[in-house]
C-alpha positions as CSV (number, residue, x, y, z in Angstrom):
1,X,114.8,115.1,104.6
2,X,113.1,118.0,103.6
3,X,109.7,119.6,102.8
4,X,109.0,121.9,99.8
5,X,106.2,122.5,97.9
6,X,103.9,119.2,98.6
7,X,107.3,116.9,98.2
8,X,109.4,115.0,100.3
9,X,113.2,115.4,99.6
10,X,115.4,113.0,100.1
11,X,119.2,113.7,100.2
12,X,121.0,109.5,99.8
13,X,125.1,109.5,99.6
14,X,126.7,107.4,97.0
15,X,129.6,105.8,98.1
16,X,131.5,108.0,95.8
17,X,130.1,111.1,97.2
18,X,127.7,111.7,95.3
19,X,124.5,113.3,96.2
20,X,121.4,112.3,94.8
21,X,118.1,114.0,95.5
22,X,114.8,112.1,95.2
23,X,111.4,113.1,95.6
24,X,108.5,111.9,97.1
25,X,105.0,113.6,96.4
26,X,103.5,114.5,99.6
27,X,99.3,113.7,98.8
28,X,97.9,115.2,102.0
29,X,98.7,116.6,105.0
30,X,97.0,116.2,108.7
31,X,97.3,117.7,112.2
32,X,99.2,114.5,112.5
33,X,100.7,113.0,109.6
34,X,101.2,113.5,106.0
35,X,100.4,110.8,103.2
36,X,102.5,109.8,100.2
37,X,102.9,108.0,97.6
38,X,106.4,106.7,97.0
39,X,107.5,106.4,92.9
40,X,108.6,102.5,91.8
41,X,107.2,101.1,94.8
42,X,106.2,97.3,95.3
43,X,102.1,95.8,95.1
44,X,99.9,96.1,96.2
45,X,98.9,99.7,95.3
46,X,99.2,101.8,98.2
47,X,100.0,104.6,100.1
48,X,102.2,105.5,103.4
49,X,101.1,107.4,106.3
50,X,104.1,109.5,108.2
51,X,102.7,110.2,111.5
52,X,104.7,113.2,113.5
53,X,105.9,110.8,116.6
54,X,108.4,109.0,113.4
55,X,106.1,106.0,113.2
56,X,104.9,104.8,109.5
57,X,102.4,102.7,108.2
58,X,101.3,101.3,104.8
59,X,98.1,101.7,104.0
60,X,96.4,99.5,100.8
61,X,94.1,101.9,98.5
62,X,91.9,98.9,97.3
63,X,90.7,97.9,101.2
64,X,92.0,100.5,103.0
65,X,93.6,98.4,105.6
66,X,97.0,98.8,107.1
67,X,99.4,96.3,106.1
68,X,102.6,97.5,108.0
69,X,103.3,99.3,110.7
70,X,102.5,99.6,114.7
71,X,99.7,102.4,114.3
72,X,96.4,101.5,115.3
73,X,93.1,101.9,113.3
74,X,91.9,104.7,115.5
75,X,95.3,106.9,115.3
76,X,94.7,107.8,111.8
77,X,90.6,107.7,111.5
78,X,91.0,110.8,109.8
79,X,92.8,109.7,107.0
80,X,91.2,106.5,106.3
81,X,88.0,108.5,106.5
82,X,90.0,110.8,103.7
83,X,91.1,108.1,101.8
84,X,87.6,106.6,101.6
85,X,86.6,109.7,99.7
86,X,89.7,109.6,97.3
87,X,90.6,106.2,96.2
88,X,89.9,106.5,92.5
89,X,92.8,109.8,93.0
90,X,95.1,107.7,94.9
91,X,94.7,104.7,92.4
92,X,95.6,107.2,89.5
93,X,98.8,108.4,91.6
94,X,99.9,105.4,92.5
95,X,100.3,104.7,88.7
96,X,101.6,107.3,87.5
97,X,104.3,107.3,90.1
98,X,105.0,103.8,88.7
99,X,105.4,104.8,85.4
Protein backbone atom coordinates (compact mmCIF):
# COMPACT_ATOMS: atom_id res chain seq x y z
CA UNK A 1 0.00 0.00 0.00
CA UNK A 2 0.93 3.33 -0.80
CA UNK A 3 0.23 7.06 -0.20
CA UNK A 4 0.07 9.73 -2.91
CA UNK A 5 -1.61 12.73 -3.24
CA UNK A 6 -4.65 12.26 -0.57
CA UNK A 7 -5.16 8.36 -1.90
CA UNK A 8 -4.54 5.12 -0.75
CA UNK A 9 -3.13 2.68 -3.32
CA UNK A 10 -3.69 -0.57 -3.31
CA UNK A 11 -1.57 -3.08 -5.46
CA UNK A 12 -4.14 -6.78 -5.43
CA UNK A 13 -2.59 -9.86 -7.65
CA UNK A 14 -4.86 -11.70 -9.95
CA UNK A 15 -4.22 -15.13 -10.07
CA UNK A 16 -3.02 -14.63 -13.52
CA UNK A 17 -0.52 -12.08 -12.66
CA UNK A 18 -2.11 -9.38 -13.09
CA UNK A 19 -1.79 -6.19 -11.25
CA UNK A 20 -4.60 -4.16 -10.48
CA UNK A 21 -4.29 -0.82 -8.75
CA UNK A 22 -7.23 0.57 -6.77
CA UNK A 23 -7.68 3.66 -4.97
CA UNK A 24 -8.96 4.77 -1.93
CA UNK A 25 -9.56 8.63 -1.23
CA UNK A 26 -7.77 9.52 1.84
CA UNK A 27 -10.49 12.37 3.61
CA UNK A 28 -8.34 13.47 6.47
CA UNK A 29 -5.37 12.98 8.02
CA UNK A 30 -4.43 13.11 11.99
CA UNK A 31 -1.30 12.89 14.24
CA UNK A 32 -2.69 9.46 14.48
CA UNK A 33 -4.77 8.12 11.79
CA UNK A 34 -6.08 8.99 8.46
CA UNK A 35 -9.92 8.60 7.40
CA UNK A 36 -11.34 7.18 4.22
CA UNK A 37 -13.92 6.47 2.46
CA UNK A 38 -13.71 3.20 0.54
CA UNK A 39 -15.68 3.23 -3.19
CA UNK A 40 -18.72 0.30 -3.54
CA UNK A 41 -18.72 -0.21 0.08
CA UNK A 42 -21.71 -1.89 2.07
CA UNK A 43 -24.57 0.36 4.45
CA UNK A 44 -24.73 1.93 6.33
CA UNK A 45 -22.92 5.03 5.07
CA UNK A 46 -19.70 5.37 6.63
CA UNK A 47 -16.28 5.98 6.98
CA UNK A 48 -12.96 4.03 8.21
CA UNK A 49 -10.50 5.24 10.54
CA UNK A 50 -6.68 3.78 9.95
CA UNK A 51 -4.97 4.46 13.15
CA UNK A 52 -0.91 4.21 12.83
CA UNK A 53 -0.54 1.08 15.47
CA UNK A 54 -2.52 -1.10 12.12
CA UNK A 55 -5.80 -1.10 14.00
CA UNK A 56 -9.12 0.02 11.99
CA UNK A 57 -12.39 0.91 12.84
CA UNK A 58 -15.67 1.84 11.11
CA UNK A 59 -17.13 4.70 11.90
CA UNK A 60 -21.16 5.43 10.80
CA UNK A 61 -21.59 9.18 9.46
CA UNK A 62 -25.30 9.36 10.50
CA UNK A 63 -24.53 8.64 14.52
CA UNK A 64 -21.07 8.80 14.55
CA UNK A 65 -20.60 5.64 16.44
CA UNK A 66 -18.06 2.95 15.86
CA UNK A 67 -19.49 -0.16 14.58
CA UNK A 68 -16.28 -2.28 14.13
CA UNK A 69 -13.19 -2.38 15.39
CA UNK A 70 -11.20 -2.66 18.98
CA UNK A 71 -10.51 1.24 19.18
CA UNK A 72 -12.05 2.93 22.01
CA UNK A 73 -14.10 6.22 21.94
CA UNK A 74 -11.38 8.20 23.51
CA UNK A 75 -8.44 7.10 21.00
CA UNK A 76 -9.93 8.89 18.14
CA UNK A 77 -11.89 12.03 20.01
CA UNK A 78 -10.26 14.04 17.57
CA UNK A 79 -11.76 12.72 14.70
CA UNK A 80 -15.19 12.20 15.91
CA UNK A 81 -14.95 15.80 17.10
CA UNK A 82 -13.97 16.36 13.17
CA UNK A 83 -16.51 14.37 11.86
CA UNK A 84 -19.13 16.19 13.88
CA UNK A 85 -18.27 19.27 11.91
CA UNK A 86 -18.32 17.52 8.48
CA UNK A 87 -21.11 15.03 8.09
CA UNK A 88 -23.11 16.74 5.35
CA UNK A 89 -19.12 16.36 3.34
CA UNK A 90 -18.79 12.86 4.35
CA UNK A 91 -22.50 11.98 3.43
CA UNK A 92 -21.79 13.55 -0.14
CA UNK A 93 -18.44 11.33 -0.43
CA UNK A 94 -19.79 8.44 0.66
CA UNK A 95 -22.13 8.74 -2.47
CA UNK A 96 -20.35 9.62 -4.83
CA UNK A 97 -17.79 6.90 -4.17
CA UNK A 98 -20.88 4.64 -4.59
CA UNK A 99 -21.70 5.81 -7.76
Amino acid sequence: MASCLGYVLKIKQKCNGCTIITSTPVIERFANCRVRINAKDHSPPHFHVLLNDGREAWVTIAELKIVYGKVATREIADVLAWALTHQAMLANKFEELQR
